[in-house]
N, C-alpha and C positions, 0 to 999 in steps of 0.2 A: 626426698625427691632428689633429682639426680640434675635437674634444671635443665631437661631436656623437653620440647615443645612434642605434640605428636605428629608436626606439619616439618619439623629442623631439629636441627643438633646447636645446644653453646657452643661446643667445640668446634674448631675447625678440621675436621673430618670425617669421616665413615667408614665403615669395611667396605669394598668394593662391592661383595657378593650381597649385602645388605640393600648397598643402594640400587644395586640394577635389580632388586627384587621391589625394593619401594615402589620404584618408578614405573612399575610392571611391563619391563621389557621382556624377563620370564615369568613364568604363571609362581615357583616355588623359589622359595631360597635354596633348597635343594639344586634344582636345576642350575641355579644361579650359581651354586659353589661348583658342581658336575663342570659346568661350561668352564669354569676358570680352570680347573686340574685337565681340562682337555687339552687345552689351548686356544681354546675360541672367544677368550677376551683379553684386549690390548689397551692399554692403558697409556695415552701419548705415545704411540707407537710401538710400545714394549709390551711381551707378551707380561701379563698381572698374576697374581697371586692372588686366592678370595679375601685374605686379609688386609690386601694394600691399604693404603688411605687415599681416599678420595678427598677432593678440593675444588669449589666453585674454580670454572676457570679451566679444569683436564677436558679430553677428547676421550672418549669410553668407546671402543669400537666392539660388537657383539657380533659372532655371525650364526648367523637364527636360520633354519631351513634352507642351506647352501649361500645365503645373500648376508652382506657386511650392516647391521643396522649404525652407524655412526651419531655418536648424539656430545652435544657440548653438556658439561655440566654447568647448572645455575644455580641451582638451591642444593642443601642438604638435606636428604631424608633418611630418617633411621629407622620409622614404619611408613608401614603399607598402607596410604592413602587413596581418595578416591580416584578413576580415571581425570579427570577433568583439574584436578590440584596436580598432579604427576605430567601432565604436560605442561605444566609451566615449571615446573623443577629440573626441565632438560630443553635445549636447542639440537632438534632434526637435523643432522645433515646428511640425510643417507643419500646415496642417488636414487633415482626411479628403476625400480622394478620392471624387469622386461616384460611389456603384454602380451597374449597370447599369438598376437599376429606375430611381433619377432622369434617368438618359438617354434611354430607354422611355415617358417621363409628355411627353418634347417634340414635339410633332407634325410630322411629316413627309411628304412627299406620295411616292409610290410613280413609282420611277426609271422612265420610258418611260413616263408616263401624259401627255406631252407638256404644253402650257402651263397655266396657268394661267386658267379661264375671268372675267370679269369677277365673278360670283359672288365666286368661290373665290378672287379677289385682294383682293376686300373684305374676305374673314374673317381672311385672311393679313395685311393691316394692319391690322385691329382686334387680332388677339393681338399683332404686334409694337409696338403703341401708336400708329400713325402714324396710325391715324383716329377720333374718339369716339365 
């Protein structure tokens, strides 16, 4: 035996792509290593490697579907545990998720209404600030 628990590690560490799979913030370790060769996880503000080590105490930032999920680490995990063990192996700090009302407040022009008339391209750069 290697004196490793199926809940934590003796060591004081993990691979990164391990842990954010443990703690099922992605569904695969695949995914989980994908996302790190992407660029879309940061490790105390540095972009990570899927082999980094991880340490009770880092900031694991993942961005999952366009949005940043932010989680403190707590525990170590080196498998894939239930939901319910996995939320205590990390601290949430994401922000809140825009609901559908602040999505609804941004204006949109109606699909098949064809181009834009010179009007309608004025007010379109006046809300995205390109013109005074």
């Amino acid at each position: 035996m290697s004196g490793q628990g199926a809940a934590g590690t003796a060591s004081g560490s993990v691979r990164l792509d391990v842990w954010i799979w443990a703690v099922r913030l992605l569904k695969t370790r695949a995914a989980a290593t994908a996302a790190c060769r992407g660029g879309h996880v940061k490790l105390n503000g540095q972009a990570a490697k899927a082999s980094q080590p991880v340490r009770v105490g880092d900031e694991v930032r993942v961005r999952i579907a366009g949005f940043d999920r932010i989680v403190g680490v707590q525990q170590l995990l080196a498998k894939r545990v239930g939901a319910a063990i996995a939320v205590d192996a990390y601290d949430d700090r994401s922000p809140a998720r825009p609901t559908a009302i602040d999505a609804a407040q941004v204006p949109r022009r109606d699909k098949g209404s064809g181009r834009p008339s010179s009007r309608e391209r004025r007010e379109i750069d006046r809300l995205r600030g390109r013109i005074d």
